[in-house]
N, CA, C and O atoms as CSV, one atom per row, in Angstrom:
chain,resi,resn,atom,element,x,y,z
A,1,UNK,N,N,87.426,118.406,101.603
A,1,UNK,CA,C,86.606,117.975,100.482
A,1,UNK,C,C,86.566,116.456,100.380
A,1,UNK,O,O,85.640,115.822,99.875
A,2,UNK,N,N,87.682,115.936,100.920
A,2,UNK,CA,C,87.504,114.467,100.530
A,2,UNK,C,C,86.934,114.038,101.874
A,2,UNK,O,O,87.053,112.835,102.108
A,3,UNK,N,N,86.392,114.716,102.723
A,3,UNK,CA,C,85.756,113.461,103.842
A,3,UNK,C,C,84.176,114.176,103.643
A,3,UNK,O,O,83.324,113.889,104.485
A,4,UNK,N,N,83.844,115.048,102.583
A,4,UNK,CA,C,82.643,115.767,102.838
A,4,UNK,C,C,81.592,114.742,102.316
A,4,UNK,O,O,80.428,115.141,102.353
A,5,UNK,N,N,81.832,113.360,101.788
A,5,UNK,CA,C,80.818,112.489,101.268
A,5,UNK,C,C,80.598,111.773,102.301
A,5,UNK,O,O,79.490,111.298,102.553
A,6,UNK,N,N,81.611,111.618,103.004
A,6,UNK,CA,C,81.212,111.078,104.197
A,6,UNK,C,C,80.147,111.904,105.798
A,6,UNK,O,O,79.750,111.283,106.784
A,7,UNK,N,N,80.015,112.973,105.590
A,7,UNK,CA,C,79.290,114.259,106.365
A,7,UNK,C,C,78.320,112.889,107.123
A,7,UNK,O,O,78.659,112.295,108.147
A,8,UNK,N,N,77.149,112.632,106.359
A,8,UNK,CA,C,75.888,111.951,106.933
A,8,UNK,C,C,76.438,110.697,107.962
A,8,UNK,O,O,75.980,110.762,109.103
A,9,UNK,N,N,77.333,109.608,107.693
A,9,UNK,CA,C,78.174,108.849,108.058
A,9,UNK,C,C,78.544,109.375,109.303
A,9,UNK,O,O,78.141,108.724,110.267
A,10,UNK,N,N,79.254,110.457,109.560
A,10,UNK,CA,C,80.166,111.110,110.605
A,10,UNK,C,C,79.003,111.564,111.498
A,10,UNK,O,O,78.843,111.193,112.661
A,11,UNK,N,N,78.524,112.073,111.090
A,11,UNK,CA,C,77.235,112.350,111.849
A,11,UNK,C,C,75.913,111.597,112.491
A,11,UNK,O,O,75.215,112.120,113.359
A,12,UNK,N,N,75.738,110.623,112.072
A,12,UNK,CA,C,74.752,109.939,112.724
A,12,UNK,C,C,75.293,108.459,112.990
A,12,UNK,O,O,75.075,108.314,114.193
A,13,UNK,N,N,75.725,107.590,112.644
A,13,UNK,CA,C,76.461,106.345,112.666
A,13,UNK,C,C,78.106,106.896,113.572
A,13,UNK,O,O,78.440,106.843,114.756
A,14,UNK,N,N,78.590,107.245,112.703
A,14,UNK,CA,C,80.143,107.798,113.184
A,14,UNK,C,C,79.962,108.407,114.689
A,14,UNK,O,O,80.540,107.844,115.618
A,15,UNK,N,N,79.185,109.523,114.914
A,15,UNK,CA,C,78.696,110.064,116.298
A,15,UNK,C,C,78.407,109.165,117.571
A,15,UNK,O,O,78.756,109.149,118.751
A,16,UNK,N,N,77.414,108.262,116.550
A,16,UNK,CA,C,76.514,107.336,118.254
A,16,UNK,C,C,77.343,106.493,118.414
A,16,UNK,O,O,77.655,106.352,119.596
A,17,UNK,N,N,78.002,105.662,117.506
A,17,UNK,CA,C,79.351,104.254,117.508
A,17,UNK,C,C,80.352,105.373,118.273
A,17,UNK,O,O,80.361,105.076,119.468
A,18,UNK,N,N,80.914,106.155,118.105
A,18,UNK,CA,C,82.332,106.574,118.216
A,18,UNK,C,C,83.156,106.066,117.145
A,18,UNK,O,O,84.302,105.644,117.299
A,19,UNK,N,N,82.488,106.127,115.983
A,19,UNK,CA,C,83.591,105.406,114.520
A,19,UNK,C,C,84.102,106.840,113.860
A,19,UNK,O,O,85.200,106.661,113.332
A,20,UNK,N,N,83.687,108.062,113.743
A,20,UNK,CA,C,83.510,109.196,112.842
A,20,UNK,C,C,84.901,109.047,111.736
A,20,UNK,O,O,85.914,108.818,112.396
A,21,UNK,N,N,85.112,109.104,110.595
A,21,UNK,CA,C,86.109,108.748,110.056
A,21,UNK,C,C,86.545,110.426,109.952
A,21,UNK,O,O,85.687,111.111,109.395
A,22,UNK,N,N,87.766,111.151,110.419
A,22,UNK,CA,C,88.000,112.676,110.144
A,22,UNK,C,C,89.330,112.259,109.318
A,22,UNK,O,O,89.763,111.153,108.994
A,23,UNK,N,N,89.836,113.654,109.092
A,23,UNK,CA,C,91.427,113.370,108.599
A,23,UNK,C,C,92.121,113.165,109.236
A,23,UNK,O,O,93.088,112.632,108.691
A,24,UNK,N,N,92.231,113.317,110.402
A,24,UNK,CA,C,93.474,112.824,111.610
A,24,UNK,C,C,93.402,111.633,111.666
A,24,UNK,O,O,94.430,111.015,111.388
A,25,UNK,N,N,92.383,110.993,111.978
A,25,UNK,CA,C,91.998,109.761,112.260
A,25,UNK,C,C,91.120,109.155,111.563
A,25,UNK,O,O,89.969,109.226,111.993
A,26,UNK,N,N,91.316,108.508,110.504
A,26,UNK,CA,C,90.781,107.474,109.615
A,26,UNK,C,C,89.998,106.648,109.910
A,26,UNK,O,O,88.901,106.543,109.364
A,27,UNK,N,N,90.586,105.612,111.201
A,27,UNK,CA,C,90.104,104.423,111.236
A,27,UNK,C,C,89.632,105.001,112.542
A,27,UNK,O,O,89.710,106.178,112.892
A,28,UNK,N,N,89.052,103.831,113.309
A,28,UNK,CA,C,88.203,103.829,114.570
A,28,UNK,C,C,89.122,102.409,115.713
A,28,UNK,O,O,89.516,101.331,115.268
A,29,UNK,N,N,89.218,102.769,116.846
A,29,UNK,CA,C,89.232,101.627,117.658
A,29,UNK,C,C,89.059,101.801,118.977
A,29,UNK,O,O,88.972,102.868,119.585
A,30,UNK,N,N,89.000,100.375,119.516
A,30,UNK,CA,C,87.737,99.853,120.595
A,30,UNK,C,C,88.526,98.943,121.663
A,30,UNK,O,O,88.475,97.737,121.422
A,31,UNK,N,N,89.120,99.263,122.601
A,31,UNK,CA,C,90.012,98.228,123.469
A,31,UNK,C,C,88.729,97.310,124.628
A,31,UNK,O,O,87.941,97.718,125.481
A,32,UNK,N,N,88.995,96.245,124.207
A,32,UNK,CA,C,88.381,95.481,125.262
A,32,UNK,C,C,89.691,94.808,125.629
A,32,UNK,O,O,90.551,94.327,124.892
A,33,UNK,N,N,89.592,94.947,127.773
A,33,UNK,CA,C,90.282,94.308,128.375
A,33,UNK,C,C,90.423,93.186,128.801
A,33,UNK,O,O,89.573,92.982,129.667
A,34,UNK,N,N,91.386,91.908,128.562
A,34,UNK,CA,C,91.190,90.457,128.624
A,34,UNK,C,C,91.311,90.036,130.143
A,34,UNK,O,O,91.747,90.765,131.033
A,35,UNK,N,N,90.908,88.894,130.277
A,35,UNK,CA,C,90.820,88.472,131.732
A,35,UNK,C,C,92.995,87.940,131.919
A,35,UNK,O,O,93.611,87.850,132.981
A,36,UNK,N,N,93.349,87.798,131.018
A,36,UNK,CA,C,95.011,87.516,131.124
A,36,UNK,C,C,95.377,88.846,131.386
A,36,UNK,O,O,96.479,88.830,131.934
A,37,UNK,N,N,94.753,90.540,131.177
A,37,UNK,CA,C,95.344,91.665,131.723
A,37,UNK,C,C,96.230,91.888,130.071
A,37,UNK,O,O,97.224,92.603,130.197
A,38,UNK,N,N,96.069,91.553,129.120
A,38,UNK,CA,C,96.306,92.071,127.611
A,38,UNK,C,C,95.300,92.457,127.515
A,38,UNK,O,O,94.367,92.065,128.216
A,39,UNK,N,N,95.158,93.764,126.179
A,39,UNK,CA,C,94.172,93.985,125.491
A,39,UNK,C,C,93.481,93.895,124.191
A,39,UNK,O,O,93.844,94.725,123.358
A,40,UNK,N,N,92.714,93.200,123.902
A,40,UNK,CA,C,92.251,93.322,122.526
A,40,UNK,C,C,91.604,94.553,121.747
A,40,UNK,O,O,90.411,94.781,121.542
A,41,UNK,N,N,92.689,95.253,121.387
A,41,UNK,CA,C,92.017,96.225,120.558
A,41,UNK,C,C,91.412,96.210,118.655
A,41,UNK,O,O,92.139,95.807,117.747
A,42,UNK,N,N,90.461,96.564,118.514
A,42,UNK,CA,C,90.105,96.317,117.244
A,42,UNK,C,C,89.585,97.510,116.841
A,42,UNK,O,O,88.780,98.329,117.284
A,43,UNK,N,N,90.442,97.347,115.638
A,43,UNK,CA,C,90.562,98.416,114.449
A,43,UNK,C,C,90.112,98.720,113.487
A,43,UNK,O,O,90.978,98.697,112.612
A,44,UNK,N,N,88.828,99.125,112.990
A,44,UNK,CA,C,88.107,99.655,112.125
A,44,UNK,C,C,88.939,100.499,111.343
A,44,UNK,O,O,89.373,101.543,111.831
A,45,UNK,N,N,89.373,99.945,109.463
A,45,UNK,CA,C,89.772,100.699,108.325
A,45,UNK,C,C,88.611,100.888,107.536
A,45,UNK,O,O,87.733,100.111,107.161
A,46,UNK,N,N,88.859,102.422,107.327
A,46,UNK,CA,C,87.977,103.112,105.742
A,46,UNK,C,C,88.236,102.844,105.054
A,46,UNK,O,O,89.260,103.464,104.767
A,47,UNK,N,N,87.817,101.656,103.820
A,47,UNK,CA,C,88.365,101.763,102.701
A,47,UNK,C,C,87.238,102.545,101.470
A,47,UNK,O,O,87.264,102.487,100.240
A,48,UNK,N,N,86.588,103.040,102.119
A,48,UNK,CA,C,85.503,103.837,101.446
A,48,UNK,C,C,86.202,105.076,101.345
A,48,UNK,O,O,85.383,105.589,100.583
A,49,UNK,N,N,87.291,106.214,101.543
A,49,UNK,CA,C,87.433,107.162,101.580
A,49,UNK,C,C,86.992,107.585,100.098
A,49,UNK,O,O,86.052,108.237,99.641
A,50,UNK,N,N,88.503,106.675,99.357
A,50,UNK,CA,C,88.627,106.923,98.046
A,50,UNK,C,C,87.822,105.970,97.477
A,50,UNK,O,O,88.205,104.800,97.460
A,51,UNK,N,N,86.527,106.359,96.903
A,51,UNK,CA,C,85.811,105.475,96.059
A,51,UNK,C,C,85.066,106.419,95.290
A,51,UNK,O,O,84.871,107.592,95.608
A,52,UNK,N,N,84.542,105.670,93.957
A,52,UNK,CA,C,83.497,106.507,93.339
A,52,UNK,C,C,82.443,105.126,92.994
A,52,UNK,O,O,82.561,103.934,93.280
A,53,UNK,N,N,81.341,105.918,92.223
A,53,UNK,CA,C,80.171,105.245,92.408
A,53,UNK,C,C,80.144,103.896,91.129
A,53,UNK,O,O,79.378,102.945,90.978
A,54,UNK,N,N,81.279,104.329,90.410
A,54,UNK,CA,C,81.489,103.002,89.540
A,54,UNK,C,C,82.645,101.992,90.039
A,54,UNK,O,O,83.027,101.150,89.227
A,55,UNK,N,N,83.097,102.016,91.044
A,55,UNK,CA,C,84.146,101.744,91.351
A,55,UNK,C,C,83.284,99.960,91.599
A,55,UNK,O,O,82.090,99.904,91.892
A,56,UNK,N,N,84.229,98.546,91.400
A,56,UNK,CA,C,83.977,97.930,91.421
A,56,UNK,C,C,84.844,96.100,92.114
A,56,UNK,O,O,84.796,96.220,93.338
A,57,UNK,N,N,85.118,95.515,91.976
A,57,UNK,CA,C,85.750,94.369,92.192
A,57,UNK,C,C,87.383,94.092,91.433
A,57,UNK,O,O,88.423,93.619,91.891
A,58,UNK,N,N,87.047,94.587,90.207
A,58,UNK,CA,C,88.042,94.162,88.983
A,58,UNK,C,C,88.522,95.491,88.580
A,58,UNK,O,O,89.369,95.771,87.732
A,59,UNK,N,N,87.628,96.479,89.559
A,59,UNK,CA,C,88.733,98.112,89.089
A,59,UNK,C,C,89.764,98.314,90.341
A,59,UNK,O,O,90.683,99.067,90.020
A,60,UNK,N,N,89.855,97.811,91.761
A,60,UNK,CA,C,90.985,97.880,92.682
A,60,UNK,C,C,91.373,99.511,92.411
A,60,UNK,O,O,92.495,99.928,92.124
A,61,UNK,N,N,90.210,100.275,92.571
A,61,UNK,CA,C,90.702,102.056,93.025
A,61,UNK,C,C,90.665,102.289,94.198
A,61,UNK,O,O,91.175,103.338,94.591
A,62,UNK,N,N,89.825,101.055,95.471
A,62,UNK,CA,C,90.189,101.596,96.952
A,62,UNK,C,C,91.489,101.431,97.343
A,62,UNK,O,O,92.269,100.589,96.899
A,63,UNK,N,N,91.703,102.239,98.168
A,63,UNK,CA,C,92.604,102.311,98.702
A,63,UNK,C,C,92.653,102.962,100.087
A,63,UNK,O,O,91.938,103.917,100.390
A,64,UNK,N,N,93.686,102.292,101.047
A,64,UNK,CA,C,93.616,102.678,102.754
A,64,UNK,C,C,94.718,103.260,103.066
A,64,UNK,O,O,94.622,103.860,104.136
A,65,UNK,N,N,95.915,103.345,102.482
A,65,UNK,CA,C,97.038,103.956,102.844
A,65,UNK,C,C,97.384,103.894,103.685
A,65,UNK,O,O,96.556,104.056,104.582
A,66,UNK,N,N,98.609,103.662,104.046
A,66,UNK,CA,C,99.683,103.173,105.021
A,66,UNK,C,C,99.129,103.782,106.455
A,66,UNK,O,O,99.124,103.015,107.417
A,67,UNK,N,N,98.525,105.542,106.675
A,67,UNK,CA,C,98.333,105.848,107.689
A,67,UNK,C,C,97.241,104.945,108.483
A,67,UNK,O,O,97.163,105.143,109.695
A,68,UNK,N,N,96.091,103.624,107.690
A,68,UNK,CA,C,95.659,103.432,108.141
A,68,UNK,C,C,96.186,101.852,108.868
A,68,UNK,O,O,95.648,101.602,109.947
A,69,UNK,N,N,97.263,100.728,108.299
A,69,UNK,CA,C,97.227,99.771,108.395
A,69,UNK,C,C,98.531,99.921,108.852
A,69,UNK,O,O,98.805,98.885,109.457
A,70,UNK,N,N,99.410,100.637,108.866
A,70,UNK,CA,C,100.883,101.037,109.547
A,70,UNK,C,C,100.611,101.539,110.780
A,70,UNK,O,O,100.210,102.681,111.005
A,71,UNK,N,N,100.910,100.360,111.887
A,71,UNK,CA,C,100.904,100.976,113.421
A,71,UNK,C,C,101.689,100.603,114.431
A,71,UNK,O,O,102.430,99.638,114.241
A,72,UNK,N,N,101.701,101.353,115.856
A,72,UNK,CA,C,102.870,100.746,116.411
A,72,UNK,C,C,101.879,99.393,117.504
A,72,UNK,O,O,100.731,99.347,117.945
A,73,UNK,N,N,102.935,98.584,117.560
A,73,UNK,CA,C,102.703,97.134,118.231
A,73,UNK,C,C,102.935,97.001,119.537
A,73,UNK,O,O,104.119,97.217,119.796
A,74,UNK,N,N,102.166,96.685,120.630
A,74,UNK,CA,C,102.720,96.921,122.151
A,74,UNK,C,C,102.489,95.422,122.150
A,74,UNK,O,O,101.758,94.781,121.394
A,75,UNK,N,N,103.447,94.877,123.394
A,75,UNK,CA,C,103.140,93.570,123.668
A,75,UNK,C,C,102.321,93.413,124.299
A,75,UNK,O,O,102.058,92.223,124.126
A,76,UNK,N,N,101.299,93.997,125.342
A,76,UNK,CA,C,100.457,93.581,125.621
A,76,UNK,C,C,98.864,93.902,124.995
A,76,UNK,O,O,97.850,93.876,125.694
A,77,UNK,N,N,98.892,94.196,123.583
A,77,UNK,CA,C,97.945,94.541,122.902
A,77,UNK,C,C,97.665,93.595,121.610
A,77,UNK,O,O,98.320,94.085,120.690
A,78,UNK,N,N,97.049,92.581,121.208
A,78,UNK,CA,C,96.398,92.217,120.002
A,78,UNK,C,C,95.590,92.848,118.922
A,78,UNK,O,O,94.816,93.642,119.457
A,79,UNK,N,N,95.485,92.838,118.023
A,79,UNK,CA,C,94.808,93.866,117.212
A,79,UNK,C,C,93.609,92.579,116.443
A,79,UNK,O,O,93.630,91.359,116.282
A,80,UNK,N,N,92.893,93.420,116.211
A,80,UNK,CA,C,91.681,92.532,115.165
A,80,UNK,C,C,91.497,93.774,114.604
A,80,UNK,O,O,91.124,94.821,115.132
A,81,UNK,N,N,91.896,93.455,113.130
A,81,UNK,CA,C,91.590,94.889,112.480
A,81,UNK,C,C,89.952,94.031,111.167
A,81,UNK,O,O,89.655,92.914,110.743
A,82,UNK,N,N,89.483,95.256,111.073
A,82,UNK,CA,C,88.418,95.024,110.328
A,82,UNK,C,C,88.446,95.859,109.286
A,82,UNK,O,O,89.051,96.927,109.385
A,83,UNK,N,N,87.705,95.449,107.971
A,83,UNK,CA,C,87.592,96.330,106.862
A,83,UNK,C,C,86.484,96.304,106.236
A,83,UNK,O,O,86.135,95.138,106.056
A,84,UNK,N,N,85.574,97.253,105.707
A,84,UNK,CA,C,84.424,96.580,104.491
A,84,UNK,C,C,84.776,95.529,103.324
A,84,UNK,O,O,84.138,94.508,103.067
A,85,UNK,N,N,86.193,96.110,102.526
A,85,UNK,CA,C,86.362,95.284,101.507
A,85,UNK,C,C,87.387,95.116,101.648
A,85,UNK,O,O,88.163,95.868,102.238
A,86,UNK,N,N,87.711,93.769,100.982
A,86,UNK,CA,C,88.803,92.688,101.329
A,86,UNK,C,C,89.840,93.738,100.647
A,86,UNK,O,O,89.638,94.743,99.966
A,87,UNK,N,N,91.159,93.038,101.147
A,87,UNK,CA,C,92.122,93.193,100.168
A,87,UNK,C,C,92.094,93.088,98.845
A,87,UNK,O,O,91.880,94.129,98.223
A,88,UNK,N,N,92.208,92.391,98.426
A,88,UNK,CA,C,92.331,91.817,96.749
A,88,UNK,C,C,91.599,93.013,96.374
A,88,UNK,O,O,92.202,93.502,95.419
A,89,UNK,N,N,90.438,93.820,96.715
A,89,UNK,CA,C,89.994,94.805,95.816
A,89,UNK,C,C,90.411,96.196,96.097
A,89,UNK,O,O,89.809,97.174,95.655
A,90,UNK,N,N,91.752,96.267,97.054
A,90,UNK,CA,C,92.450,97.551,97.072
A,90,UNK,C,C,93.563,97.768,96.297
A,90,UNK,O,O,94.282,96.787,96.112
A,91,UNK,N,N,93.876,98.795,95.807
A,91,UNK,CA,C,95.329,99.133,95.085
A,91,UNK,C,C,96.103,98.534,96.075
A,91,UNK,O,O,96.516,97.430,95.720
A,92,UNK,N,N,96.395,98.823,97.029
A,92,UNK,CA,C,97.742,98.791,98.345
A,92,UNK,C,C,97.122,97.347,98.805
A,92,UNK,O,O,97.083,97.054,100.001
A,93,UNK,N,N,96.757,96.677,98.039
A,93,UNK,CA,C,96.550,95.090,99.097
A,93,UNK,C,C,97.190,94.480,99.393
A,93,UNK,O,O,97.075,94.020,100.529
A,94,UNK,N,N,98.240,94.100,98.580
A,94,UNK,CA,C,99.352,93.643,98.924
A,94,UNK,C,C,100.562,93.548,100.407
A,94,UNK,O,O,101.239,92.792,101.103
A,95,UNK,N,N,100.060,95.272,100.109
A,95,UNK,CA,C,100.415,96.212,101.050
A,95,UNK,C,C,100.141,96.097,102.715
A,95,UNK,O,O,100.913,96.141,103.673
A,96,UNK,N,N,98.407,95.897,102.587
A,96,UNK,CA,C,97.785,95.879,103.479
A,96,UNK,C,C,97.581,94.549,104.567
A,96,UNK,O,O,97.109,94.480,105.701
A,97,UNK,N,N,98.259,93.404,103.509
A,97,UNK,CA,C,98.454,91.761,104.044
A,97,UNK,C,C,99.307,91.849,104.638
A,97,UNK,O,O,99.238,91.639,105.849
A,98,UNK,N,N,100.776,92.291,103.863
A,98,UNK,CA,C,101.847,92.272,104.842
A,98,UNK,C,C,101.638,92.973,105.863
A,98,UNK,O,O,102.047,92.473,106.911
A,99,UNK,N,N,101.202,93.843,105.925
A,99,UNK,CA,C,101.226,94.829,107.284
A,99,UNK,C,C,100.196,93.977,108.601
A,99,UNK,O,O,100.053,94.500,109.707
């Protein structure tokens, strides 16, 4: 029920990108290989899961939860993680800086 607002998303955008946001997997990512032989992988977070249609700047009800910004670190991997909305307008932002 909670990814069913997302249906249209998963299906036409989510499908052709390879982004689909499911419950296993939240976020989306994309390894491009560097000419040093590291990889830059970048990480697409939902912070749209939990939202409603009044939800706003100064109400901080999104939220990404740890499964999405808690990960493991290889040394030869960089991350560029991406989000729609900043921190400051998530509950867990705080959260989400340190991490």
């Amino acid at each position: 029920m909670l990814f069913e607002p997302l249906r249209g998303y998963n299906d036409s955008i989510g499908q052709r990108f390879e982004c689909a946001t499911v419950p296993a997997k939240p976020w989306w990512e994309f390894d491009l290989a560097l000419n040093d032989g590291s990889i830059l992988r970048l990480r697409g977070l939902n912070s749209a899961i939990i939202v409603g249609e009044n939800d706003a700047e100064h109400t901080y009800k999104l939220c990404l939860g740890p499964a999405q910004y808690e990960y493991m670190r290889d040394d030869d991997v960089r991350f560029l993680t991406i989000c729609h909305h900043p921190p400051d307008w998530l509950v867990d932002g705080a959260q989400v800086r340190t991490a």
